[in-house]
C-alpha positions in Angstrom: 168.9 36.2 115.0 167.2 33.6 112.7 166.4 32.0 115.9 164.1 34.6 117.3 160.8 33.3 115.7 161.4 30.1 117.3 162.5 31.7 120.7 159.3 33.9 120.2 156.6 30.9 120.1 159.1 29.0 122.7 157.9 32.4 125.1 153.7 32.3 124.2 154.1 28.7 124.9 155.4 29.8 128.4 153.4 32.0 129.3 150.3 30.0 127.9 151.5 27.2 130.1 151.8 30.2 133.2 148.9 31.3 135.8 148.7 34.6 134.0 147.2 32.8 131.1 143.6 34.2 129.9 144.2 37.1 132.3 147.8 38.6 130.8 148.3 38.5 127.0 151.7 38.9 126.0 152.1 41.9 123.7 154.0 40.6 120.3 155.5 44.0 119.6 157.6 44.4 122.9 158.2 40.6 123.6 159.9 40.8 119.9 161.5 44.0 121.0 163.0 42.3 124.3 164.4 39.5 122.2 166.1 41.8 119.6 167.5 43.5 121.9 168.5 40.6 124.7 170.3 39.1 121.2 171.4 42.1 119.9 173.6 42.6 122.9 174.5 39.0 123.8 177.8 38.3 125.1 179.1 41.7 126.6 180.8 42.5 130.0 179.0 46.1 130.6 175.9 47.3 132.2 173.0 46.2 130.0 174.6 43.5 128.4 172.9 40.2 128.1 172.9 36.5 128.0 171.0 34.8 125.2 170.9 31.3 124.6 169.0 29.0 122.6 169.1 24.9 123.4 168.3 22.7 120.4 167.0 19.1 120.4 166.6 17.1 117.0 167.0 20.3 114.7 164.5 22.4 117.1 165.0 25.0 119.3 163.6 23.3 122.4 164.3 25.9 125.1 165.9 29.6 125.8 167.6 31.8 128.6 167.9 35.4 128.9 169.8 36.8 131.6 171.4 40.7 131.9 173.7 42.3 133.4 172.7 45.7 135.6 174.5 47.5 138.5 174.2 46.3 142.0 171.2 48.4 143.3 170.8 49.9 139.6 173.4 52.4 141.4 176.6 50.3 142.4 179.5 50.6 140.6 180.0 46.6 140.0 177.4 44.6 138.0 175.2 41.8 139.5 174.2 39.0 136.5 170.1 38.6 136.7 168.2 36.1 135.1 164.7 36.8 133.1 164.1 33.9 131.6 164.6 30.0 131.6 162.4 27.8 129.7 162.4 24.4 128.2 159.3 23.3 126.5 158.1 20.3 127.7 159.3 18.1 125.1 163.3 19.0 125.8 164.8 16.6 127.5 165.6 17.1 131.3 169.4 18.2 130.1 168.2 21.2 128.6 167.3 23.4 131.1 170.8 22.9 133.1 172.7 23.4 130.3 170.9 26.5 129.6 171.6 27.4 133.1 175.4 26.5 133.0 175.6 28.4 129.8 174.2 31.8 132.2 176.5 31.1 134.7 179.7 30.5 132.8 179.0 34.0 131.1 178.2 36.0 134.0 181.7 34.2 135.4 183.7 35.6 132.8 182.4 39.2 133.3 185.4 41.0 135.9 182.6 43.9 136.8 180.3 40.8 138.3 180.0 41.1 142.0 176.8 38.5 142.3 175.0 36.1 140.1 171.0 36.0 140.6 169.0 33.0 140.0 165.1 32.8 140.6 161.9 31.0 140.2 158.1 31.8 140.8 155.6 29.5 141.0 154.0 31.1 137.8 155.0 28.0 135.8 154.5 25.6 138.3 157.8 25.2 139.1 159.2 22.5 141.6 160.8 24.5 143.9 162.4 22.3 146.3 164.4 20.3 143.1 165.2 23.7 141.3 166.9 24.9 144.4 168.4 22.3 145.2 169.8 22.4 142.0 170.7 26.0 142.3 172.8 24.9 145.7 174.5 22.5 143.8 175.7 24.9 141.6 177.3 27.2 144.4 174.0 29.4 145.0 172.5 30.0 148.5 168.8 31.1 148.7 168.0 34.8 150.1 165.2 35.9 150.6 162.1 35.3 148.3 159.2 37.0 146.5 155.9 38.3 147.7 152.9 39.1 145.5 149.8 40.2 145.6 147.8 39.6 142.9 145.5 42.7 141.3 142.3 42.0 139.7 
């Protein structure tokens, strides 16, 4: 949990860096909450357990990934791994992220109760989206679907 300062300033980075910035603050109290808790129950096989991963480059924490673990549906009685966060700062080198993203997927593997795993991107970052799925293909994943907003002023 020593990490969480570092993973904490890794996530106002991202979201500085995001098209929410000057229009959605992130509020310290429950960001800080969400990483106790996505570290506090890292590395389970149940319903609300989580993922959490730090990736380190030259002594500093460079990049993090959250994912959790809910029922299908919120109702099913298997699980279905979903990811919440992925982020490498843009000093990390281009490894990070996909080991980060490895890391995810091996967990979610192990868990028996997993019936899918979900990855995702937005263009809230900026993302490439063509070389991030591809590299989501590559990895076994086959798109469905995608996300609509609409965007409230």
């Amino acid at each position: 949990m020593s990490d969480l300062p570092a993973v904490f300033d890794l996530l106002i980075e991202m979201q500085a860096a995001s098209k929410y910035a000057g229009d959605v603050d992130v509020d310290p109290v429950a960001a800080k909450a969400l990483l106790m808790q996505a570290a506090q129950r890292h590395g389970g096989s149940n319903n609300g357990s989580t993922h959490f991963m730090v990736a380190e480059e030259g002594g500093a924490i460079v990049g993090f990934m959250v994912g959790a673990l809910q029922r299908v549906y919120l109702i099913g009685n298997r699980l279905e791994a979903m990811d919440l966060f992925l982020y490498a700062s843009k000093s990390a080198s281009a490894k990070v992220a996909v080991k980060l993203l490895d890391s995810y997927i091996e967990w979610a593997s192990s868990c028996p109760k997993v019936a899918s795993i979900k990855l995702s991107y937005t263009n809230t970052l900026g993302v490439d989206g063509e070389r991030l799925g591809a590299l989501y293909e590559r990895k076994g994943f086959e798109r469905h679907g995608a996300i609509y907003e609409k965007v409230m002023k």
